[in-house]
N, C-alpha and C positions, 0 to 999 in steps of 0.2 A: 037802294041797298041799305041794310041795317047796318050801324056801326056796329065792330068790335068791341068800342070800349064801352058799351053803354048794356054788351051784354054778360058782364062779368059779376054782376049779383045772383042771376040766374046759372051759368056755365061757367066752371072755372075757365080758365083759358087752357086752349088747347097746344100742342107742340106740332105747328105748322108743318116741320117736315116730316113727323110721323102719321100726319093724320093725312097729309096730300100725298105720301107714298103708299098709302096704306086704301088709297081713293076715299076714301071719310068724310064727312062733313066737316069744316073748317071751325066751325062755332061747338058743337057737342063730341066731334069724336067720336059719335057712332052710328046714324045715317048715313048709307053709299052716295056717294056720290054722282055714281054715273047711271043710269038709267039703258043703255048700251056699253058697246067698248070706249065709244069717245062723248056720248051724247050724254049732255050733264040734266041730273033732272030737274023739274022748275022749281020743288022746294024738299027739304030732308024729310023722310018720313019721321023721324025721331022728334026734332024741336020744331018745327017749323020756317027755318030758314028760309028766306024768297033766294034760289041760285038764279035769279036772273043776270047777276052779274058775273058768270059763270063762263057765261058764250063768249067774252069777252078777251078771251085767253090769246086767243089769233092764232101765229105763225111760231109763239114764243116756244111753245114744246119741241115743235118740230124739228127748228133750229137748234138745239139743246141734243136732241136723239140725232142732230148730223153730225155735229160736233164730237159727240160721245162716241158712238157706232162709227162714224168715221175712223176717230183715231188708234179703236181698239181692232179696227179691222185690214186699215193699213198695216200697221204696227205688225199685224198677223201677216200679213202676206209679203210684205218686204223680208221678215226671218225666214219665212218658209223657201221663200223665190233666192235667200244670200244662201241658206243651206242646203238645200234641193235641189233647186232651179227643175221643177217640173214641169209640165208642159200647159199652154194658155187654157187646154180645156181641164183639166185638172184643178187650173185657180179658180173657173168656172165654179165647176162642180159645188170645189167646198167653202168656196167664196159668197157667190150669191145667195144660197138658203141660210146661210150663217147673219150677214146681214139684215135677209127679211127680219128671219126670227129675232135677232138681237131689236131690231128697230120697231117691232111690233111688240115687245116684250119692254120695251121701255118707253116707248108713249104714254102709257096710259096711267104709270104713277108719275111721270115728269108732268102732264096735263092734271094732274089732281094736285101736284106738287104748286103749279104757278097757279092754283085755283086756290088756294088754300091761304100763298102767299099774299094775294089780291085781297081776301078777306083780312089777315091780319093786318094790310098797313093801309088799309081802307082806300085801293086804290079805284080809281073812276076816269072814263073817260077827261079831256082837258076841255075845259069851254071859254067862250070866249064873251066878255062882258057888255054890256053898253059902250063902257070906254074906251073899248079895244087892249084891257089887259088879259092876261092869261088868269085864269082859275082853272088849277090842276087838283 
């Protein structure tokens, strides 16, 4: 992985949250980032970035988008069901496609977002030494 800090003569520095909600390249700010919906590409067409270290995101989005879509969709249906009280296939109805949509509508800047944030504080897998210490 390229360091951040070594490419700030070339690229100013970018604003990590704008450029990972925005799916953008973390170092220039103006190469996409993802090459599909979720599938990051292996380097920016703008600067030349290596995203190898891109794939590396995991489970971190996801959990972000259950949290989020979670509590905004409870939150919905507990008002609707205290003032309502309509019937189970009705929370159906407007329940589940409300969900898809929110949760597929926010993956894919919350996964540019923790891509973005990996590049600026130059994070990398943990390894583990000769002597058995941590290097993170």
């Amino acid at each position: 992985m390229q360091n951040s800090l070594h490419d700030t003569a070339l690229y100013p520095p970018q604003n990590p949250v704008s450029a990972g909600l925005r799916c953008r390249c973390p170092r220039c700010g103006e190469g996409r980032l993802f090459r599909g919906f979720l599938t990051p590409r292996p380097a920016c067409t703008a600067c030349g970035l290596d995203l190898a270290f891109a794939a590396e995101s995991g489970d971190g989005p996801a959990v972000f988008v259950i949290m989020i879509v979670g509590f905004i969709v409870v939150g919905l249906v507990l008002a609707v069901e205290l003032a309502y009280a309509p019937p189970i296939w009705l929370h159906l109805l407007l329940w589940l496609p409300l969900t898809v949509i929110l949760g597929l509508g926010v993956l894919r800047p919350l996964k540019g977002l923790m891509i973005a944030m990996q590049y600026r504080n130059d994070a990398a897998e943990g390894k583990i030494d000769a002597d058995g210490q941590d290097e993170a």
